[in-house]
N, C-alpha and C positions, 0 to 999 in steps of 0.2 A: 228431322233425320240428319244423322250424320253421315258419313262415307271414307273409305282410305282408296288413295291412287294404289299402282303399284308397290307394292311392298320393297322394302322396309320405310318408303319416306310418307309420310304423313299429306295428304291433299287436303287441302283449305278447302272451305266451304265455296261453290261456284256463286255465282252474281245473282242467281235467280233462283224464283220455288222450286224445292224441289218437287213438285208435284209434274212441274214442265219438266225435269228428264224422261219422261216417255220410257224410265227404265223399266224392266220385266222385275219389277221388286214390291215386293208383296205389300209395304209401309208407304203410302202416298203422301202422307201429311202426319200429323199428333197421333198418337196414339191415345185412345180413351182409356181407363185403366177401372177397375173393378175387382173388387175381394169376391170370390165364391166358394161357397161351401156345397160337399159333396151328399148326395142324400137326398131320399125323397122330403126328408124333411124341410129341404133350404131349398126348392126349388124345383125340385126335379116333379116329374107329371103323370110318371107314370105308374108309382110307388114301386114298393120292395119287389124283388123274385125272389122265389125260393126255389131252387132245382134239387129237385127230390132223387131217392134211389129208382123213382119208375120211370126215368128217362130211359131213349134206346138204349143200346151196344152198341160199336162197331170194334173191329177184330182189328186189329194191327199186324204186321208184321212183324217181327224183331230180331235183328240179329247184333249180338253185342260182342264188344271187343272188349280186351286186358286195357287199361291204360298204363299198367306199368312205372307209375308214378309220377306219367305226364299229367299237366294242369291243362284244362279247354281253354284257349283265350279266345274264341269268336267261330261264327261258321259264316261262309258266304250264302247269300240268295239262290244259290242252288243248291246246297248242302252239304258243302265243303267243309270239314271243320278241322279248323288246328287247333293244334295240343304242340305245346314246348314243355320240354325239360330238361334243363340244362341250358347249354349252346345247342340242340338237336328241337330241332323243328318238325314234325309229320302235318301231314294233312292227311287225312280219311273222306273221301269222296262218297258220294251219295250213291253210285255206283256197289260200293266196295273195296274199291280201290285203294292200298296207300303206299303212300312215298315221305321220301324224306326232303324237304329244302336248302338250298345252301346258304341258308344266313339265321342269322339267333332272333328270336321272337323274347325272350324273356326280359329283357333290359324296358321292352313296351308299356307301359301302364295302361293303357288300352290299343286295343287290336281289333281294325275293322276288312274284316276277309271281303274281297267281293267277286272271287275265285278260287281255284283251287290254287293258283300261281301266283296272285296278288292280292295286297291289303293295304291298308292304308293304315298307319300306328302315331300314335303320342310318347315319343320319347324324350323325356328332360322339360317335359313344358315344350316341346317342336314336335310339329306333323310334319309325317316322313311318308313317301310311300314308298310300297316294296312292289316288285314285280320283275318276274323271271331274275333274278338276281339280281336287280341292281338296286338299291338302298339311295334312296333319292329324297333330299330334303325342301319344302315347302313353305319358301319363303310368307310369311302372317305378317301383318302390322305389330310390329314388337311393342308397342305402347300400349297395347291392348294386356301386356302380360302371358300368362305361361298357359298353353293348350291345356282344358280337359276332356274334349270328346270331340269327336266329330260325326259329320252326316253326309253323304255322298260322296263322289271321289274329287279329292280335293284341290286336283288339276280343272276340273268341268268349269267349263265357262259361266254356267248358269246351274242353281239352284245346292252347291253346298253348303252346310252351315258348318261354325268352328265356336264352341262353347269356351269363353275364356276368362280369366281371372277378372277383366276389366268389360267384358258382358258377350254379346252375341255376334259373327260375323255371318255375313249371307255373298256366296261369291255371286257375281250375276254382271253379265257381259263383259268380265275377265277383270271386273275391280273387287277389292275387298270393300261392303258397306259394312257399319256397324246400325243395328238397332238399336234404338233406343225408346226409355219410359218413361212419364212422369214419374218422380221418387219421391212424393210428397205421402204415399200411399205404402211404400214399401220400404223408403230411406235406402235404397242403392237402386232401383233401377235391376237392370239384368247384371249387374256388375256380381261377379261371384258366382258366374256361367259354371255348372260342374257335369251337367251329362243330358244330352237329348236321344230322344225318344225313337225310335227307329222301326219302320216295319219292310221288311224285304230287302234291307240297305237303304230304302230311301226316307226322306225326313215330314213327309206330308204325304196322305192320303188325297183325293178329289175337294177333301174339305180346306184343303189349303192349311190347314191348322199344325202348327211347329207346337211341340211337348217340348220345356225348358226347367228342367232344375238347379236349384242354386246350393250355394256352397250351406245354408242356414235348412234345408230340405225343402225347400216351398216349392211352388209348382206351378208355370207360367203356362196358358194357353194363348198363343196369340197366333190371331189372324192380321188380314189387310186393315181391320181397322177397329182391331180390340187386342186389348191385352190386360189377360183377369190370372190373378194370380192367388193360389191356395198356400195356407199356411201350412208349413210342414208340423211332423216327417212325412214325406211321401217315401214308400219303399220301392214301389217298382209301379213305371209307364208301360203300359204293350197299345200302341194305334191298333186301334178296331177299325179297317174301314166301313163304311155307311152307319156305325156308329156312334164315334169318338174315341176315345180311350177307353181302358180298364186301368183303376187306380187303387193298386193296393196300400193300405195304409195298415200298418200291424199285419192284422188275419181278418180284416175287411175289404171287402171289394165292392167299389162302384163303377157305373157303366154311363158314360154321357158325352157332353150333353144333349138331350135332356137327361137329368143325373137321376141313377137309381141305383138303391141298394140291392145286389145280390148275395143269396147267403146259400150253403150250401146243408145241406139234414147229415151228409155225411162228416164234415165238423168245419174248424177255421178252416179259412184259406192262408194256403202257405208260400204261394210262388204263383204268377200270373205270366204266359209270351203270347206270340200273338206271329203268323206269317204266315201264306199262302191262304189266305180270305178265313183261316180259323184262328180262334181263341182258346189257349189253353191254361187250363187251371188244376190245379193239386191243393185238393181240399180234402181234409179229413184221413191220408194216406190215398188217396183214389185220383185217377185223371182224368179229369172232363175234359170235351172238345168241344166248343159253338160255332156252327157252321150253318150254312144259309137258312139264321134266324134259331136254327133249334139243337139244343143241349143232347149231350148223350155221352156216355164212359168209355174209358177206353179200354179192352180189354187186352191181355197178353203181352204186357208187361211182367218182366220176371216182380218189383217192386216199385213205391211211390219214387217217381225222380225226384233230386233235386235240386235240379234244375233244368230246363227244357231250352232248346235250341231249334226251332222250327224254320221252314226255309221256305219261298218264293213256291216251291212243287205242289207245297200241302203235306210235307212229311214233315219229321224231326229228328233232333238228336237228345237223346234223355241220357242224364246224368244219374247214375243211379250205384255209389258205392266208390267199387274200384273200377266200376267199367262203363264204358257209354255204348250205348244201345239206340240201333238205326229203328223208329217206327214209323212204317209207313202207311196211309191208311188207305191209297187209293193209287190206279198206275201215275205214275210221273212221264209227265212232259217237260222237256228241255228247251228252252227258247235264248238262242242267242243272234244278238243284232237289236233287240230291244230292250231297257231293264222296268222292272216293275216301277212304275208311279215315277219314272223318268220325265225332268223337265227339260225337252229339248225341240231346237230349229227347226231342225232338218223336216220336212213333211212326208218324206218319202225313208223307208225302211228296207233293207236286206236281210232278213230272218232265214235264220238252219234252226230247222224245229226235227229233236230228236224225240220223235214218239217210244210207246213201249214196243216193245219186240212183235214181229206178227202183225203191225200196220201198213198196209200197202200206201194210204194216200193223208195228206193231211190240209185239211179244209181251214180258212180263217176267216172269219166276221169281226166286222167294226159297229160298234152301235146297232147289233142285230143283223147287220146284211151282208152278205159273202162281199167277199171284196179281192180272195187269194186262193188257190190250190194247187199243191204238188205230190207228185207221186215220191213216196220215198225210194231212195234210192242207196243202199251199203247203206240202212241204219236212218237216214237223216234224207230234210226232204227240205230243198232249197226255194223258197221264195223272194225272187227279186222284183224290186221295186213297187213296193206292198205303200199305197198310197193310204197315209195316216189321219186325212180329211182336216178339215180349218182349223182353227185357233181354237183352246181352250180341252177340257179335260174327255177323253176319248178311253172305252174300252174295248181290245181285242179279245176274242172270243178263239182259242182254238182246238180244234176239234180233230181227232185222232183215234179213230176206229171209237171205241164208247167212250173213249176218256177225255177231257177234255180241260182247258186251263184257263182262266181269266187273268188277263195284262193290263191292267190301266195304266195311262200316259198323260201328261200335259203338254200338250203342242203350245208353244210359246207364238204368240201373236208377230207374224211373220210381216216387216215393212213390204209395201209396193216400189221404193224408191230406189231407182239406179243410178250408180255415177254419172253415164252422161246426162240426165236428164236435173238430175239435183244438184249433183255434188260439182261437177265438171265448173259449170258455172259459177257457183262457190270459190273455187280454185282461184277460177280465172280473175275473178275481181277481187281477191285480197290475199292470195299467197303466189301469182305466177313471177317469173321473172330472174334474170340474174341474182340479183341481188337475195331474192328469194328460196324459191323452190323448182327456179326451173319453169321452162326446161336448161339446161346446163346450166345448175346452180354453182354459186362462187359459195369458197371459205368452208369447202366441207360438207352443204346444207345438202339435203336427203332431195334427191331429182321425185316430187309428185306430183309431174305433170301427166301419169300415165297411170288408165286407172291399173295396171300392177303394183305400181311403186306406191298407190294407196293401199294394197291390199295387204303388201309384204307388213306396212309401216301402220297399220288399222290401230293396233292398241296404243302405240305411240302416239300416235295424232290422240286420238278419243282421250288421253292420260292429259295431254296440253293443251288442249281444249277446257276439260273442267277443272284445270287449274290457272284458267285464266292467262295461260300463255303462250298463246295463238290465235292471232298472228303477235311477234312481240313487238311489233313498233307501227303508227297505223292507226285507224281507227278502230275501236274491239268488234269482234261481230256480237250482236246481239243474241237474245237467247231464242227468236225463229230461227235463227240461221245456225246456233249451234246445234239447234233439237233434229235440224233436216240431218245434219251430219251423223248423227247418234246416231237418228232412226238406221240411218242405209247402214252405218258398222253394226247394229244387234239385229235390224233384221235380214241378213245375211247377205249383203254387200252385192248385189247383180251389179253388171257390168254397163 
């Protein structure tokens, strides 16, 4: 495994394994590598489906708008979707609602909404983010080459990916890593990064598993400690969670792993997405939806989309002509203060859950068991300090008059270690002093003899640390004493 410091300067490889950073990064060691082919014929266990015309119904709603000649670049996890044309920006809210923006989306070659106010975009080979007006660029390891895609917001400290000409980045406790592959199997490696896989804005379902295509069409699955790659063309990834993916190739569809062919009696498949726990597919001019386990048509649609935008609620945005059309299949719940399949520190949550109309109260479970409830109040029903339970992958359940929404999360493995107790001592025997760090440091040097002046200066130190140059003169600390210091900077710095 390799790794970048802060951006744009390139960090050397640290002294020790990297299995000893203790970092929250999904690659501990080599990656094993393996060709897979899609089909029950190469593997898969379960053989073929076939989803006939005597599946359910269910009725949608739909209310479609003109697009006027505007192009869709992207919708948010709640149902936001922009359309540019021109310098003119709109967004169309999941509500109904629309507005205009004040800055130009079409210069973007990808456009990742993760609001109705902000996105995150690739302009020029650079990731930029946008939000309430301000157009903000996002410094990358420029030796990596020119951006093609990205996965989560690409400020987060942990858990974005950046697909780039020269392979895959993973942000995680505020440094750029790159991944890397044996290329004895593939002759590049992830190099030729061209678009990852996305469900609800985020980059991984429970399964841990990142969807990576390359610039030649093939198709990487890699976990903590595999990485199998299919030879193209792959046309389109949608994450299934408790799945896998669905992977269209031409007007076939497979479902894994375990990998199985589905076909559809109504004809090819022509377009595959996938967001709010369903799978949707346009086969034969018709649209199916797969939801907890079982197939069924969509009805009330004016025609077949082509192309489908589904969002974090369980609704969509269908593409269909000149116009795009809201279908929804069940009431929507709004959940802000958490995002779906979110890898984050914090243990403790502040959720505004905006039920449907006519909800007085709204209930929440973790792993089955009440854990939150609030009466709504003007629309929206405040829960503070909604306790998200230990380390590792956790789902929210919430409940609102009938309806109700499932949130999975990744609570990131939270250190026990405090300043005074770990770090202080550290300090004291190889950075305190005048000459040093203080306290009243000479020549400039940063005063951290107070755990503040740790706290301010936290990505700095961790940055000089695994470049080896801290402390600079001295004897080195070794790699327990740098791993004490990591731990207490990623698992959230107590005092």
């Amino acid at each position: 495994m390799s790794y970048f410091g802060p951006p744009p300067a390139l960090a050397r490889v640290v002294p020790h394994a990297p299995a000893e950073l203790r970092l929250h990064h999904p690659i501990a060691g080599a990656l094993a590598t393996a060709a897979f082919a899609l089909g029950a014929a190469c593997g898969g266990d379960g053989g073929d489906e076939v989803v006939g015309a005597d599946v359910a119904h269910v009725a949608a709603t739909v209310t479609c708008t003109a697009t006027d000649g505007a192009v869709v670049r992207g919708d948010s996890p709640d149902g936001d979707l922009w359309l540019a044309r021109g310098a003119t920006t709109t967004v169309l809210t999941a509500t109904g609602a629309r507005h205009d923006l004040p800055w130009r989306i079409d210069d973007a070659t990808a456009l990742y909404p993760s609001s109705a106010t902000a996105a995150a975009a690739i302009v020029g080979g650079e990731v930029w983010t946008l939000d309430d007006g301000a157009r903000e660029f996002v410094p990358t390891p420029a030796t990596l080459g020119a951006a093609a895609a990205v996965c989560g917001p690409p400020i987060a400290e942990h858990g974005t990916f950046i697909a780039t000409a020269g392979g895959l980045l993973e942000r995680s406790a505020g440094l750029w890593w790159r991944w890397s592959a044996p290329t004895a199997a593939t002759g590049g490696g992830f190099d030729g990064a061209r678009g990852l896989a996305r469900v609800d804005g985020a980059c991984a379902a429970p399964d841990d598993a990142v969807w990576l295509t390359t610039g030649d069409g093939a198709l990487w699955r890699i976990t903590r400690d595999r990485a199998e790659a299919l030879p193209g063309p792959v046309d389109e990834v949608a994450i299934v969670p408790a799945l896998g993916a669905a992977v269209r190739q031409g007007d076939a569809l497979t479902i894994g792993p375990p990998w199985r062919g589905v076909g559809f009696t109504a004809g090819p498949v022509a377009h595959v997405a996938s967001g709010g726990e369903r799978l949707w597919v346009v086969a034969g001019g018709t649209t199916f939806v797969r939801a907890a386990g079982a197939w069924a048509i969509v009805d009330g649609l004016p025609a077949a989309p082509t192309r489908i935008w589904p969002d974090a609620g369980g609704g969509a945005w269908v593409e269909i002509g000149a116009q795009v059309c809201r279908a929804t299949l069940a009431p929507a719940i709004r959940v802000d203060g958490l995002r779906p399949y979110e890898p984050r520190v914090a243990s403790v949550a502040q959720l505004r859950v905006t039920p449907p109309a006519g909800v007085a109260e709204v209930a929440v479970e973790r792993d089955g068991a009440a854990v939150a409830s609030a009466p709504v109040v003007d629309g929206v029903a405040a829960l503070a300090d909604v306790e998200l339970g230990d380390g590792g992958w956790h789902q929210l359940t919430i409940r609102a008059g009938g309806a109700s929404r499932l949130l999975a999360y990744n609570l990131l493995q939270i250190s026990d270690r405090s300043w005074a107790t770990d770090v202080q001592p550290i300090f004291e025997a190889s950075c305190a002093g005048g000459r040093c760090h203080g306290p009243s440091p000479g020549g400039g040097r940063v005063d951290l003899s107070t755990y503040e002046g740790w706290r301010q200066k936290a990505s700095r130190v961790r940055e000089r640390l695994l470049r080896g140059e801290m402390p600079p003169s001295g004897p080195p600390l070794d790699s327990a004493t740098i791993d004490i210091v990591i731990d207490w900077i990623e698992g959230g710095m107590r005092p």
